[in-house]
C-alpha positions as CSV (number, residue, x, y, z in Angstrom):
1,X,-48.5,33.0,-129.7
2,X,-46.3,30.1,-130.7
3,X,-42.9,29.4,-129.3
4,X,-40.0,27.9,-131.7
5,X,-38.3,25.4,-129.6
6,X,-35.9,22.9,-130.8
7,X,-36.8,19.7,-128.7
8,X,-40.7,20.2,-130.4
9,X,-39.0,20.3,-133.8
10,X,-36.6,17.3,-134.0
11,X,-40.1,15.3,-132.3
12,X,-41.8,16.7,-135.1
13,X,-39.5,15.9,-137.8
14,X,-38.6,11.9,-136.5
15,X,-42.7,11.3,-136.3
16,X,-43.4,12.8,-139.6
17,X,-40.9,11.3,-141.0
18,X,-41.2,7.6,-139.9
19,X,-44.9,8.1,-140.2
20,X,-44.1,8.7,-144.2
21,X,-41.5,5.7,-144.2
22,X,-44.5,3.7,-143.6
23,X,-46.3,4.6,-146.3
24,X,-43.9,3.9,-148.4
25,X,-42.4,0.3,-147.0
26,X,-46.1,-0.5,-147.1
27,X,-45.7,-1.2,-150.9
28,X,-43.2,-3.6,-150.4
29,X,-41.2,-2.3,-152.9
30,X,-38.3,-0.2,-151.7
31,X,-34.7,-2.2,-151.0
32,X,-35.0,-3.1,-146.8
33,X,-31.5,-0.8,-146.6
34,X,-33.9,2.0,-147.5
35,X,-36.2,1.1,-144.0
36,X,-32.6,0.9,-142.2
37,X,-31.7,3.9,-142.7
38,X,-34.4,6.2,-142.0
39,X,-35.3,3.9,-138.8
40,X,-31.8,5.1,-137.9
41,X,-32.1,8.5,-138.8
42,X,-35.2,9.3,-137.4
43,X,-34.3,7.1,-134.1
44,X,-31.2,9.6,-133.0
45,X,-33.7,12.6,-133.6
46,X,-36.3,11.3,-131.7
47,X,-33.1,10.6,-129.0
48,X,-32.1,14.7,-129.6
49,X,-35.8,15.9,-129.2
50,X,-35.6,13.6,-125.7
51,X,-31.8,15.3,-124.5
52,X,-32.9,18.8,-125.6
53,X,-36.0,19.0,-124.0
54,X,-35.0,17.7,-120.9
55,X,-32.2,19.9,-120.3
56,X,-33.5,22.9,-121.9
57,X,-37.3,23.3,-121.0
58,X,-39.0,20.2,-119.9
59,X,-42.2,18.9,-121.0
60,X,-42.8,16.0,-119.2
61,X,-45.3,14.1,-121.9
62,X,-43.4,15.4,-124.8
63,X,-39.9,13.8,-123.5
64,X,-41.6,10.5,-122.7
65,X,-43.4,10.4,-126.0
66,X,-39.9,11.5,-128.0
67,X,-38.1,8.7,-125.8
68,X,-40.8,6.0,-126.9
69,X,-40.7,6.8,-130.4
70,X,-37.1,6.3,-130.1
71,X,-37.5,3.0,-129.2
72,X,-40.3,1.8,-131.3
73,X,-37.8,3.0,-134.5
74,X,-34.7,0.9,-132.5
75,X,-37.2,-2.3,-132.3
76,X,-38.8,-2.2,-135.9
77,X,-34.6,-1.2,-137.1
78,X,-33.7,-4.6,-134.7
79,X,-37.1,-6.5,-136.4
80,X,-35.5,-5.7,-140.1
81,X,-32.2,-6.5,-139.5
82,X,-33.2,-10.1,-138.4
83,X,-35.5,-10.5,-140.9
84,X,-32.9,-8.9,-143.3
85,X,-32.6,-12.6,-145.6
86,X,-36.4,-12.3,-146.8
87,X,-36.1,-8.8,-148.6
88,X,-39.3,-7.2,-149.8
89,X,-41.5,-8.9,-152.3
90,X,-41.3,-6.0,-154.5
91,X,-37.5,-6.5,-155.0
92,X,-37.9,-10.7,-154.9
93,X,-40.2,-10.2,-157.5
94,X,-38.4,-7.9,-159.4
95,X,-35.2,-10.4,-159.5
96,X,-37.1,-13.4,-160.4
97,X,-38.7,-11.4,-163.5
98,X,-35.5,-10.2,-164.3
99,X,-33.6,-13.7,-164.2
100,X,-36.7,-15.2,-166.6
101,X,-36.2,-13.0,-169.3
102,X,-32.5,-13.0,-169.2
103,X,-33.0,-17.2,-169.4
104,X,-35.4,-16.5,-172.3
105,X,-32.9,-14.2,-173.9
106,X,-29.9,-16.9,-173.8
107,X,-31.3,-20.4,-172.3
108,X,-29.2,-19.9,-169.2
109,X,-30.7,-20.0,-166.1
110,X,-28.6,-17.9,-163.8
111,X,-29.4,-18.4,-159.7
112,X,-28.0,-15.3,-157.8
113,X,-28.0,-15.1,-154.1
114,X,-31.2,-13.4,-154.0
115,X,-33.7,-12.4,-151.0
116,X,-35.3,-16.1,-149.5
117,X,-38.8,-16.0,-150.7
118,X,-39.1,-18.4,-147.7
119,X,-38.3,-16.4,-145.0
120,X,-40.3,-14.5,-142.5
121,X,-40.1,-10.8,-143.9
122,X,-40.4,-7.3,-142.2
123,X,-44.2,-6.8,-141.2
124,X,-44.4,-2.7,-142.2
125,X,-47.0,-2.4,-139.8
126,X,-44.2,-1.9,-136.9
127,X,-43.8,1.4,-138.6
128,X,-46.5,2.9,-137.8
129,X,-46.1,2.3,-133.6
130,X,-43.2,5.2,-133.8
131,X,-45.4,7.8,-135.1
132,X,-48.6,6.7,-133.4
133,X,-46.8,6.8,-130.1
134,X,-45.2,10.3,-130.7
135,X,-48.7,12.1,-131.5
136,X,-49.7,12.6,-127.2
137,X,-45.9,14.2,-127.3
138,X,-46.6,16.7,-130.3
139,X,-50.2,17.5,-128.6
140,X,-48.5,18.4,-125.7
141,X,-45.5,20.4,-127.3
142,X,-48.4,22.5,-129.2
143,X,-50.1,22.8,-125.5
144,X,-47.1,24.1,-124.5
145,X,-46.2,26.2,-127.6
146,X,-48.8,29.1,-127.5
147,X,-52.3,30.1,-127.3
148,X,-54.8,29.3,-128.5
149,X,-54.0,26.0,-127.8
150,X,-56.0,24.1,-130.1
151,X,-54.2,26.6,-133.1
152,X,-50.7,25.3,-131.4
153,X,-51.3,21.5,-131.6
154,X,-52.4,21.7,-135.3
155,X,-49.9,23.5,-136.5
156,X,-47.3,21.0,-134.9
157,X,-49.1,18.1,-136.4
158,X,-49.3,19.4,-139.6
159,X,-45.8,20.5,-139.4
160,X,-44.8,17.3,-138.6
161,X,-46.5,15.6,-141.5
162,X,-45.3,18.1,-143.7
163,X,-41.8,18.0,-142.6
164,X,-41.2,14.0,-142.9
165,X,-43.3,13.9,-146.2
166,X,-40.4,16.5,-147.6
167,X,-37.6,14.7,-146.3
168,X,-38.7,11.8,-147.1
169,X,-39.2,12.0,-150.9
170,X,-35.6,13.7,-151.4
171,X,-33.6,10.8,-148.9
172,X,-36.3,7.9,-151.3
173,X,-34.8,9.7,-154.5
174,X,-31.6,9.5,-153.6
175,X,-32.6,5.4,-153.3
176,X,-32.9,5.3,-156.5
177,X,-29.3,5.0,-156.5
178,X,-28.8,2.1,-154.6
179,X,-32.3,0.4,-156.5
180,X,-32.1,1.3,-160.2
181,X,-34.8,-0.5,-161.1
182,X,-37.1,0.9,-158.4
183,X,-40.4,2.2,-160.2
184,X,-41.1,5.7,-159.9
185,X,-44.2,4.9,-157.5
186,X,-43.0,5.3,-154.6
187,X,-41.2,8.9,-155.5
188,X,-44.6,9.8,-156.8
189,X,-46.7,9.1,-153.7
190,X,-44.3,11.1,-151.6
191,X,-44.7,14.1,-154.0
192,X,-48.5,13.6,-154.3
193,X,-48.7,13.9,-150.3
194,X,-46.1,16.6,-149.9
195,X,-48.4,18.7,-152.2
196,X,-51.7,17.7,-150.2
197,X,-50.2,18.4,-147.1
198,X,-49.0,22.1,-148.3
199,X,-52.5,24.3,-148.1
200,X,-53.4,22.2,-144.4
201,X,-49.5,23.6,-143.8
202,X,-49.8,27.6,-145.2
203,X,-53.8,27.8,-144.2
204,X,-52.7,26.9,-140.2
205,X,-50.0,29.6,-140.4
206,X,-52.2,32.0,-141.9
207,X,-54.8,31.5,-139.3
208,X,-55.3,33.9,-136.8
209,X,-53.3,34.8,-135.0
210,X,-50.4,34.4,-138.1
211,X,-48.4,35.1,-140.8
212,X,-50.9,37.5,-142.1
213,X,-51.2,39.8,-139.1
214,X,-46.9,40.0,-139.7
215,X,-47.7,41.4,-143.0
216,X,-49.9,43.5,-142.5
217,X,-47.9,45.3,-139.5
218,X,-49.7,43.8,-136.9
219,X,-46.9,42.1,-135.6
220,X,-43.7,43.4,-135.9
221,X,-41.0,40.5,-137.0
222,X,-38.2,42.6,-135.9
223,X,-36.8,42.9,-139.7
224,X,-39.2,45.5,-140.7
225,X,-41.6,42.6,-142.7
226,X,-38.8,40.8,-144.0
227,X,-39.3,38.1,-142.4
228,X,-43.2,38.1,-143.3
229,X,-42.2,38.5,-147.3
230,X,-39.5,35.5,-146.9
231,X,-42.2,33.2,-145.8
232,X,-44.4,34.1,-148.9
233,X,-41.9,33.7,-150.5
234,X,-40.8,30.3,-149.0
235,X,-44.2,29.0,-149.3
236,X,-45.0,29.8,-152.6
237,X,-41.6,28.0,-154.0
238,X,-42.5,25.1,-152.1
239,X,-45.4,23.9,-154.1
240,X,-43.7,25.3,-157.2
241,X,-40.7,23.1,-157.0
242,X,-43.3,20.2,-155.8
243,X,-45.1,20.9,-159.3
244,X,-41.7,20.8,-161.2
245,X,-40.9,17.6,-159.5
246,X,-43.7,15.9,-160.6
247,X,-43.6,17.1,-164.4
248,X,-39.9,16.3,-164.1
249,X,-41.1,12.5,-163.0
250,X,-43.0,12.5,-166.0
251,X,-40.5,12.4,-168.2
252,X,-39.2,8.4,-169.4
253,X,-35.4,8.8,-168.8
254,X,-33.9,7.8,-165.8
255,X,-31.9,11.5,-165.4
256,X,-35.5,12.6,-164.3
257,X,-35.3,11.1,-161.4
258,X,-32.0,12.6,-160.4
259,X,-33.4,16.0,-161.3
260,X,-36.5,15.4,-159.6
261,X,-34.1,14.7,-156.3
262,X,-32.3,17.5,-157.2
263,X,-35.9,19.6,-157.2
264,X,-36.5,18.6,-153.6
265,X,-32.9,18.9,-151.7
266,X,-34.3,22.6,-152.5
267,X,-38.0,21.9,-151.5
268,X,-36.4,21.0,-148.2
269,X,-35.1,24.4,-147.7
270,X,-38.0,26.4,-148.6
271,X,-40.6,24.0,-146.7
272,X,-38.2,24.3,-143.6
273,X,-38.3,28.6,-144.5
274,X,-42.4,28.0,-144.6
275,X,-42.5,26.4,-141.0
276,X,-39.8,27.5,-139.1
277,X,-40.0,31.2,-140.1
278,X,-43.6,31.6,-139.3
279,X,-42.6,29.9,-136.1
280,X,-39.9,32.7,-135.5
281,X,-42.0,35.8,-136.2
282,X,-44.8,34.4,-134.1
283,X,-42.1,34.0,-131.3
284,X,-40.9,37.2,-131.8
């Protein structure tokens, strides 16, 4: 039905998850370390998804896909790194308001070596080329995956999105270290998608032939139905530590952020249980 193979889900994971690092360096507002290091990040998976595949069990268009979206990651990392003096206009602006009302506050006008509002900055639309140049590989990992086919390919798509949307809120909370005065926009956007993506992700493993034929006995996990009960169970803590995030981000102090991080490290687990244990009793 759908076969769990490790190449598809490093592809899977690097395109979700620079597909999700546009929508956030979109805004303009998160620090341009924050780009760097999930360009990096997602760059050696993509490289993995390449290596494993090839030497495991090829798929020709899935390789070359995994190997481009490696590259399109290295080039938009290379583009930010020379274009590192501009910053984002989020943070330029952010300086420049703070430095006003400090001069306000005590008549001195402090310049600090700041981002060069005259300098070419990072275009964020070279962040989308990775993920749109990874889709043909995922299509043709699902092909390969299972029957039905067109079953297959959406549940690695939506895995994919659902995958980097996770991962990508908890590494942006942990940003909030390095950007204190980061506002809790960007956090909330990645929570607000992760819960979208969540039904598209549960309904596609439910549907025939899924999860629900390996409750109901249908198809034997190999555990007895453990495995079918641990992905209920994975699931439905997903979107419950995705609602306790975002009433956690509600609250004014700082420490709510922290906690709301906190909240998704174990998101990560449980929407990796939801995905890849479906993935497993469908193999089995």
């Amino acid at each position: 039905m759908i076969r769990l193979d490790a190449a598809t889900v490093l592809l899977q994971w690097s395109v979700g998850g620079l597909l999700f690092l546009w929508v956030t360096t979109r805004r303009r507002q998160v620090g341009i370390g924050y780009g760097w290091l999930l360009r990096s990040v997602y760059c050696v998976m993509a490289l993995g998804a390449f290596v494993v595949g090839a030497w495991i069990d090829p798929v020709p268009v899935r390789e070359a896909s995994a190997l481009a979206v490696a590259m399109a990651a290295a080039v938009a990392l290379a583009v930010s790194v020379v274009r590192r003096r501009a910053g984002v206009a989020g943070e330029r602006e952010r300086i420049e308001r703070r430095s006003a009302r400090v001069a306000a506050m005590t008549g001195i006008d402090r310049r600090t070596d700041g981002p060069d509002a005259d300098a070419a900055e990072f275009p964020p639309a070279l962040d989308l080329i990775a993920p749109v140049v990874g889709v043909p590989g995922l299509v043709a990992a699902g092909i390969a995956a299972g029957d039905p086919a067109l079953l297959s390919v959406v549940r690695v798509l939506v895995g994919a999105a659902f995958l980097g949307s996770i991962s990508d809120g908890m590494l942006l909370g942990h940003w909030y270290l390095v950007q204190p005065g980061l506002t809790r926009g960007p956090l909330l956007e990645m929570v607000r998608w992760t819960a979208i993506i969540w039904p598209f992700e549960v309904v596609a493993l439910l549907w025939p032939t899924g999860m629900g034929s390996v409750l109901n006995g249908s198809i034997d996990d190999g555990y007895g139905g453990t495995l079918g009960w641990f992905w209920v169970a994975c699931a439905v803590a997903t979107i419950g530590l995705v609602i306790v995030t975002r009433a956690a981000l509600r609250e004014r102090y700082y420490s709510a952020v922290m906690a709301a991080t906190g909240l998704l490290y174990l998101a990560i687990l449980t929407a990796f249980g939801t995905d890849l244990v479906a993935r497993a009793a469908l193999a089995s």
